[in-house]
C-alpha positions, 0 to 999 in steps of 0.5 A: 474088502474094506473092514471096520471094527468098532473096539469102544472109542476107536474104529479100526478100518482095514483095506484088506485085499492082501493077495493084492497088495490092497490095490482098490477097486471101484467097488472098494472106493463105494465101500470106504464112502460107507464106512465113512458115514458108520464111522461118523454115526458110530460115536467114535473118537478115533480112527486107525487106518490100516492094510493087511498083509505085506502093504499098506496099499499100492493103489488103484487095480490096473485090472480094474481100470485099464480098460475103462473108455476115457470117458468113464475113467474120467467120470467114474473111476477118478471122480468116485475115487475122490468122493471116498477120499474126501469121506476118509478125509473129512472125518470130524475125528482124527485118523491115524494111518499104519503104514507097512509095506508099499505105500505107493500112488493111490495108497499115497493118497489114501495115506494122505487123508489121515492126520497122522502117518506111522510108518514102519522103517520097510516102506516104500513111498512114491507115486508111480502113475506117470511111468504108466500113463496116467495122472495121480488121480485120486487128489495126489496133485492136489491134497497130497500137494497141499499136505506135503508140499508141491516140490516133494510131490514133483519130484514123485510124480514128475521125476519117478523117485521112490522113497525109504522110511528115512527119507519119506520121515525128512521130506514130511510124508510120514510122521514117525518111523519105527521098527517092522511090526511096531506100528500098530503098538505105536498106534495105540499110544498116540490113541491113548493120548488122544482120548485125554483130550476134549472130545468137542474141542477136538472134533472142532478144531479138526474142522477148522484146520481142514476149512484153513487147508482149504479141505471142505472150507463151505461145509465147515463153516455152515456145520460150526454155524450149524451148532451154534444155531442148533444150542440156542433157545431159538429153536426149541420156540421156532419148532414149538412155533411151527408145530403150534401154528403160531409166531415164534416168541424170538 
């Protein structure tokens, strides 16, 4: 239910559940985690995010979690959820995320993760979670906060409002808005744009504009020191040292 393609320099990730409006499922949330890691061992230089069908998604299954103990929504359904999108999140190449249809709690989040959202002008967008009880639990109070802004995400969360394409484009949910079925197409300008770019430069300065979000500061700064190491004469010697048994000559 979760599909990637690899078309040369650009990774197509579909949620493709359609029948359910791509609402997720436990087993979908471990899915994306593994995508995630082909993406990043792929080569790729790109990812578009998509849903099938008349959705972009609607969020989390209620029949999937409804019935889960306090305990297990809290230490499973909710943290396992966070660990894949924070995978989807963290990629080292930039997202594009193709919203058509209802973009609604988790699939909110999940639109969140990307670095640039693409909407076609029918969508709807908000965050119904308190109407059911439940908190938006997949970073929706705190990612979606820091990438939208807090009032923005009150007035969703705590206030019940849904929004247009028009709308979700004014207050900075999405990025461009254009005509039914034309997000796609759109897409795959903004791809083109960025394959002309450094594929090195790129890839760091996602890093550090996540690190300045406050999105995996820790992990940023010790994979850039990382390279930095990793592109000197030292560990060339330091490995032939410790292969020969000798002292390395620093």
């Amino acid at each position: 239910m979760i599909e990637l393609t690899i078309e040369g320099p650009v990774a197509r990730l579909m949620v493709n559940r359609p029948e359910k409006l791509n609402a997720l499922t436990a087993g979908m949330c471990d899915a994306l985690i593994v995508r995630c890691r082909q993406i990043e061992r792929s080569g790729v230089r790109l990812v578009i995010l998509s849903g099938a069908g008349k959705a972009f998604c609607v969020g989390g299954d209620i029949d999937a979690w409804s019935g889960e103990t306090a305990e297990a929504f809290g230490d499973h359904w909710v943290r396992d959820g966070h660990l894949a999108f924070d995978a989807l999140a963290r990629l080292t190449v930039p997202m594009i995320a193709v919203l058509d249809g209802h973009v609604l709690g988790g699939g909110l989040e999940l639109a969140a993760c990307a670095d640039l959202r693409i909407a076609e002008e029918h969508i709807r967008i908000g965050q119904p979670e308190t109407g059911l009880g439940i908190i938006p639990g997949w970073s929706g109070t705190q990612r979606a906060v820091r990438r939208f802004g807090a009032q923005i995400i009150r007035r969703m969360a705590l206030m019940g409002e849904v929004f247009d394409a028009s709308e979700a484009l004014a207050h900075g949910l999405v990025d461009e808005v254009v005509s039914r079925g034309a997000a796609p197409a759109r897409a795959d300008e903004v791809v083109a744009r960025v394959l002309g770019r450094s594929v090195h430069a790129t890839k760091l300065t996602k890093m550090l504009i996540n690190a300045a979000e406050g999105e995996e500061r820790e992990r940023v700064l010790e994979a850039l020191a990382g390279r930095i190491a990793a592109d000197t004469d030292d560990l060339p010697e330091g490995l032939a040292a410790f292969r020969d048994k000798r002292p390395p000559n620093f």
